[in-house]
VMD Tcl script that builds the backbone (N, CA, C; Angstrom):
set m [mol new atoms 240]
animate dup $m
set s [atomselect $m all]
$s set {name element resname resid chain x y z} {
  {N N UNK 1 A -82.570 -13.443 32.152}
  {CA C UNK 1 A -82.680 -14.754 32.709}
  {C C UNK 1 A -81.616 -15.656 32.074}
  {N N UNK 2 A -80.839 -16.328 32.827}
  {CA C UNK 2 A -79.919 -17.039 32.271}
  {C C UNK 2 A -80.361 -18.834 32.423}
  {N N UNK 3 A -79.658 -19.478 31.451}
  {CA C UNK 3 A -80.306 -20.608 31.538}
  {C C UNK 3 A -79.826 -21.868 32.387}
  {N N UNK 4 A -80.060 -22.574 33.454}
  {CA C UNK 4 A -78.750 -23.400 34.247}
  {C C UNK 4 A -77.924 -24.065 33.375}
  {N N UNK 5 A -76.861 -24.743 33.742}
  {CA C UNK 5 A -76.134 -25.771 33.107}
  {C C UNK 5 A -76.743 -26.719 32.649}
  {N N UNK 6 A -76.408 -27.294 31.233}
  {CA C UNK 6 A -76.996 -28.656 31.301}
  {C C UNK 6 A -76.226 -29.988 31.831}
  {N N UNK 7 A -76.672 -30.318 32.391}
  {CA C UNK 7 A -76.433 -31.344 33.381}
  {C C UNK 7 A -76.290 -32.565 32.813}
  {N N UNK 8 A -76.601 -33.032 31.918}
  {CA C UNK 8 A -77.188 -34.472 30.969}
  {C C UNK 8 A -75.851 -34.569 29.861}
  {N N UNK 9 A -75.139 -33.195 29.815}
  {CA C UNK 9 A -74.368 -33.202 28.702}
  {C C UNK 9 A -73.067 -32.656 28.723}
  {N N UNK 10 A -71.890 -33.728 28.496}
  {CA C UNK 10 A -70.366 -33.057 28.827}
  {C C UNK 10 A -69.966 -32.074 28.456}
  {N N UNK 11 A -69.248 -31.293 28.750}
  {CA C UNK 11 A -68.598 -29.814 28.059}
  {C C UNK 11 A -67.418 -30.049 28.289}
  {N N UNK 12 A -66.484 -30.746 28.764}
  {CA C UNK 12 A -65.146 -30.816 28.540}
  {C C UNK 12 A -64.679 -31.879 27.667}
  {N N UNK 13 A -63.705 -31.789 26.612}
  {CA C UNK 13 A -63.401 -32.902 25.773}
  {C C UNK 13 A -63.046 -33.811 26.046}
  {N N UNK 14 A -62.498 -33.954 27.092}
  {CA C UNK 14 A -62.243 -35.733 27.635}
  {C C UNK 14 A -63.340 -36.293 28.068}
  {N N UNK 15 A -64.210 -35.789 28.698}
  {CA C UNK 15 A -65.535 -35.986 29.420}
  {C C UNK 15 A -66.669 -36.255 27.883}
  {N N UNK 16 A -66.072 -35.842 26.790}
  {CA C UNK 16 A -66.793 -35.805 25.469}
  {C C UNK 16 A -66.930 -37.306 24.968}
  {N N UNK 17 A -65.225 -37.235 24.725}
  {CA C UNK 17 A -64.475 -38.721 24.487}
  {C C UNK 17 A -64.976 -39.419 25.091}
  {N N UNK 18 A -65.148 -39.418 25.799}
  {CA C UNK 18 A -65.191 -40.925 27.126}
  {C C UNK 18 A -66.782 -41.546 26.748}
  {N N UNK 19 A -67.498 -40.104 26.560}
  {CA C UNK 19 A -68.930 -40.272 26.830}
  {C C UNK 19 A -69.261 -41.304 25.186}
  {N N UNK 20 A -68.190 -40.496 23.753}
  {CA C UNK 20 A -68.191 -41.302 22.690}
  {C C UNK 20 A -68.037 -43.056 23.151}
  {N N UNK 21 A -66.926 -42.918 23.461}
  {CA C UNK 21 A -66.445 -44.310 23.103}
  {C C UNK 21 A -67.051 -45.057 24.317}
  {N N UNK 22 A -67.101 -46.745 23.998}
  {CA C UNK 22 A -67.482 -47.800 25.572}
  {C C UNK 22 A -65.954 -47.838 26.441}
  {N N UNK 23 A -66.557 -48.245 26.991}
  {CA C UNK 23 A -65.194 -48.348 28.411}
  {C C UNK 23 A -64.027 -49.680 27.521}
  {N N UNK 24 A -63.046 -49.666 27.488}
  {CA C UNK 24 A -62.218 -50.852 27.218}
  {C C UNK 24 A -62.466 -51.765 27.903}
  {N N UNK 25 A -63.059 -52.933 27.107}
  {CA C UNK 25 A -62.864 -54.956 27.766}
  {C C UNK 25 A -61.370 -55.111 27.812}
  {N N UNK 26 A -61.175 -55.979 29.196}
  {CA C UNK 26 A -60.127 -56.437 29.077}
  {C C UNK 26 A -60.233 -57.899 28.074}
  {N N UNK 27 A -58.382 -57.943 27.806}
  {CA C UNK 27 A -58.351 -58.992 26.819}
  {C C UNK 27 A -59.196 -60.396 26.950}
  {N N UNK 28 A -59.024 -61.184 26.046}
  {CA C UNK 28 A -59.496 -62.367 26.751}
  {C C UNK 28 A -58.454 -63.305 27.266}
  {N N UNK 29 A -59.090 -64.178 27.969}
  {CA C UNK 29 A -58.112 -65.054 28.973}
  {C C UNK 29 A -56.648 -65.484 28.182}
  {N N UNK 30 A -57.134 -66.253 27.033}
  {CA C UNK 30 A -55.977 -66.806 26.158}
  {C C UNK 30 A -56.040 -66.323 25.013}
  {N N UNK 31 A -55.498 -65.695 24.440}
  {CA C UNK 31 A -55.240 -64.906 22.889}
  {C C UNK 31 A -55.002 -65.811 21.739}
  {N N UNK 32 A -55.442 -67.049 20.770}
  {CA C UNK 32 A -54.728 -67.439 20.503}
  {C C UNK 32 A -54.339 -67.072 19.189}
  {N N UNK 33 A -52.588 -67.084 18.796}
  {CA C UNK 33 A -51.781 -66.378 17.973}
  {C C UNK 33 A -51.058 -67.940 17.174}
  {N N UNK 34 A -50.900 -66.983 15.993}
  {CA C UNK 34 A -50.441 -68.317 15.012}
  {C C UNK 34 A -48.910 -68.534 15.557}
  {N N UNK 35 A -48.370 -69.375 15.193}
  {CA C UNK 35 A -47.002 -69.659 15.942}
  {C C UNK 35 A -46.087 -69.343 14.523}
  {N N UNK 36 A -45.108 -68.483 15.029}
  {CA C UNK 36 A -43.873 -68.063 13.472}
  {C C UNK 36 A -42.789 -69.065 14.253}
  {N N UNK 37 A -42.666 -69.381 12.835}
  {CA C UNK 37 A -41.121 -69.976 12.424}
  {C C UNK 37 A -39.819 -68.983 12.023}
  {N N UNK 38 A -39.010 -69.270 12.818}
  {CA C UNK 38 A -37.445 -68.277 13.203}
  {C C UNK 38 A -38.194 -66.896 12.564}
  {N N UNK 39 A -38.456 -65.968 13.243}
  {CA C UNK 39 A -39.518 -64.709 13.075}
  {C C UNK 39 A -39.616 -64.267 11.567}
  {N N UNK 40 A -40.536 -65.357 11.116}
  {CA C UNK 40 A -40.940 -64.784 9.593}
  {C C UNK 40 A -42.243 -64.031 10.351}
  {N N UNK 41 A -43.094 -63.104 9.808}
  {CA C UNK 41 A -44.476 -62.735 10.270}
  {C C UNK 41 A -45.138 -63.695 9.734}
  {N N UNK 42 A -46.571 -63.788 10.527}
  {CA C UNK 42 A -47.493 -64.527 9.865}
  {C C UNK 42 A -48.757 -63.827 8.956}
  {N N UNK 43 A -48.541 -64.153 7.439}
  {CA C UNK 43 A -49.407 -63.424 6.533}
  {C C UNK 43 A -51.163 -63.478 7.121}
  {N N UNK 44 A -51.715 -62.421 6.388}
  {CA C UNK 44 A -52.928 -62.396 6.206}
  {C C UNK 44 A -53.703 -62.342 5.111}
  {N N UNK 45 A -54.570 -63.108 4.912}
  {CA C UNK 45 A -54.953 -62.656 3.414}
  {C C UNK 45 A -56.640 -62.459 3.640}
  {N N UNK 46 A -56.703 -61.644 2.478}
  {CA C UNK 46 A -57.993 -61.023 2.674}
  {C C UNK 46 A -59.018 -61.694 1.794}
  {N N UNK 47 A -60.126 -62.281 2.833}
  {CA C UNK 47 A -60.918 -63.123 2.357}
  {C C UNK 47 A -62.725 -62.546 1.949}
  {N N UNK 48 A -63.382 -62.684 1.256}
  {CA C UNK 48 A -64.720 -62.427 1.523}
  {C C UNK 48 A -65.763 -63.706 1.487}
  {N N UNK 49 A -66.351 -63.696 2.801}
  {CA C UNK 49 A -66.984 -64.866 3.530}
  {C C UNK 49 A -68.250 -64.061 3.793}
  {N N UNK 50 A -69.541 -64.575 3.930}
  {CA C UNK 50 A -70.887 -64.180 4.259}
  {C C UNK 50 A -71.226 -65.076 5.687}
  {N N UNK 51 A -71.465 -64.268 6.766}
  {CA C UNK 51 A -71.863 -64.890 8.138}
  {C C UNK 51 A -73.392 -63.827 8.267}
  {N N UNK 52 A -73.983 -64.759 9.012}
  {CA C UNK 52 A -75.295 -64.203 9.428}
  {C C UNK 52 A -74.791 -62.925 10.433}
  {N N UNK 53 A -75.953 -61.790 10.282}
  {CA C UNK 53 A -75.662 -60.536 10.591}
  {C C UNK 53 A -75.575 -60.571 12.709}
  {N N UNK 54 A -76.431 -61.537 13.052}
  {CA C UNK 54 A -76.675 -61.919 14.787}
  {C C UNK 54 A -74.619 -61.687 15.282}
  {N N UNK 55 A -74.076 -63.316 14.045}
  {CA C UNK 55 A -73.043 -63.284 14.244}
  {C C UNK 55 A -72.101 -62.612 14.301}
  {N N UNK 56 A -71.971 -61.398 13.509}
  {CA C UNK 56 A -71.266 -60.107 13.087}
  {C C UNK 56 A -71.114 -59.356 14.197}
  {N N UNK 57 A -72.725 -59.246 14.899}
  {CA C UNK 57 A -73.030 -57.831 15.356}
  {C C UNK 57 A -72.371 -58.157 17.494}
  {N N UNK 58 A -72.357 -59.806 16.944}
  {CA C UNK 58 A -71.610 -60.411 18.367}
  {C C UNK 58 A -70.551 -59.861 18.451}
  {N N UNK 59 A -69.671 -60.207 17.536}
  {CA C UNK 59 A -68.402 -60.036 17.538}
  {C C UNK 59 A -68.068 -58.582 17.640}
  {N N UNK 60 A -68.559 -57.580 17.269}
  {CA C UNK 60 A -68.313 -56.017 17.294}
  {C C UNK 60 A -68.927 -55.487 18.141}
  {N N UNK 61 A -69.806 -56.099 19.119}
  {CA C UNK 61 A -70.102 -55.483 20.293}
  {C C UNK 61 A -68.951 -55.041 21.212}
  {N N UNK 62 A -68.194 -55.930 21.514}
  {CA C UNK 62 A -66.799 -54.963 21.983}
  {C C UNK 62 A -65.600 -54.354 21.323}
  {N N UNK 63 A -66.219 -53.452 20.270}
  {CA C UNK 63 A -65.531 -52.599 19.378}
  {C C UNK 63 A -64.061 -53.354 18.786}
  {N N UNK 64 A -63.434 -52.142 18.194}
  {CA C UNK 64 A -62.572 -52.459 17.576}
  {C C UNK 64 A -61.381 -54.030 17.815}
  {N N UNK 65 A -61.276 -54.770 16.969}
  {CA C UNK 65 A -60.830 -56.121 16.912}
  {C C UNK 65 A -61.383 -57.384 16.497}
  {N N UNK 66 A -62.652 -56.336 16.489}
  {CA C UNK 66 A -63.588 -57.788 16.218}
  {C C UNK 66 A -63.509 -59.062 15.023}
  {N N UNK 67 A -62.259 -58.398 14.003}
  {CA C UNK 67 A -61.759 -59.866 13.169}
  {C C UNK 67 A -60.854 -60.507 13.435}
  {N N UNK 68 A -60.242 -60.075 14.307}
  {CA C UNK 68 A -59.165 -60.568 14.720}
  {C C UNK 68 A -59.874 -61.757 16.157}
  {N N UNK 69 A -60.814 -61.280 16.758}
  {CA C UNK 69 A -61.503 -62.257 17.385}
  {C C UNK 69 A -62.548 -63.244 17.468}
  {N N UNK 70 A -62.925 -63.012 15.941}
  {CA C UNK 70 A -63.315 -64.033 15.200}
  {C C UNK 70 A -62.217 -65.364 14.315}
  {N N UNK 71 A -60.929 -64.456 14.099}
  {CA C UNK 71 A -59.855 -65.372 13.608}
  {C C UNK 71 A -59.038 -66.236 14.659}
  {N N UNK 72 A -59.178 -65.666 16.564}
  {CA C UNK 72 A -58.889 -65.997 17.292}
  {C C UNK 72 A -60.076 -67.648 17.221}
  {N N UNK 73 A -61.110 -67.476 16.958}
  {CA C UNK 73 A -62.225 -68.557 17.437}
  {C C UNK 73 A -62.297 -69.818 16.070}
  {N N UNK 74 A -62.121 -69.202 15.117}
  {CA C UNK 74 A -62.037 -70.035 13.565}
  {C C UNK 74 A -60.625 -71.022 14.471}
  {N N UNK 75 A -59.703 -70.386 14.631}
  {CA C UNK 75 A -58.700 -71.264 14.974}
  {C C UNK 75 A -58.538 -71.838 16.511}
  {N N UNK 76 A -58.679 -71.470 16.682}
  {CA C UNK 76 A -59.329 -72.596 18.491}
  {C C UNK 76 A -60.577 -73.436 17.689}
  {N N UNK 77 A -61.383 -73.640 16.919}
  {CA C UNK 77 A -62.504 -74.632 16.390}
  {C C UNK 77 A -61.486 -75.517 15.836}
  {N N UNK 78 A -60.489 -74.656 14.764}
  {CA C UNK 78 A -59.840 -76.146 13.854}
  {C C UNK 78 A -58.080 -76.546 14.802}
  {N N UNK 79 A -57.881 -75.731 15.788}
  {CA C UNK 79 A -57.273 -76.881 16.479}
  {C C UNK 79 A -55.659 -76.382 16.161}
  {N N UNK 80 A -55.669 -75.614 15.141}
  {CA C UNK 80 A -54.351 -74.756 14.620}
  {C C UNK 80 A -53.586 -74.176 15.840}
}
mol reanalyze $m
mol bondsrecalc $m
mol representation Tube
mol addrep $m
């Protein structure tokens, strides 16, 4: 007796992948980016700040970027 396919579960590795990861969000409407002067980069420095966990778990709901779209919102608040 052989057993059917399982049906519920990918067997090809892209079909694996896909099933891992969420679908890609597109960007958001306006990105906002610090403005360089005659192309120096703009530094980052690494800070440790405590935010309530609700807030965290907002921001990483659409995976990877999520500090960078929290640093997008810190600076649209102060106007930078």
């Amino acid at each position: 007796m052989t057993r059917p396919p399982n049906r519920h579960r990918p067997t090809d590795a892209v079909s694996v992948a896909e099933a891992v990861f969420k679908p890609a969000t597109p960007p958001a409407d306006e990105t906002v980016r610090a403005q360089r002067k005659a192309g120096v980069p703009v530094s980052k420095e690494l800070v440790s700040i405590k935010l309530d966990s609700d807030l965290v778990a907002h921001f990483q709901e659409d995976g990877p970027g999520w500090q960078e779209r929290i640093n997008d919102v810190l600076r649209r608040a102060t106007g930078l």
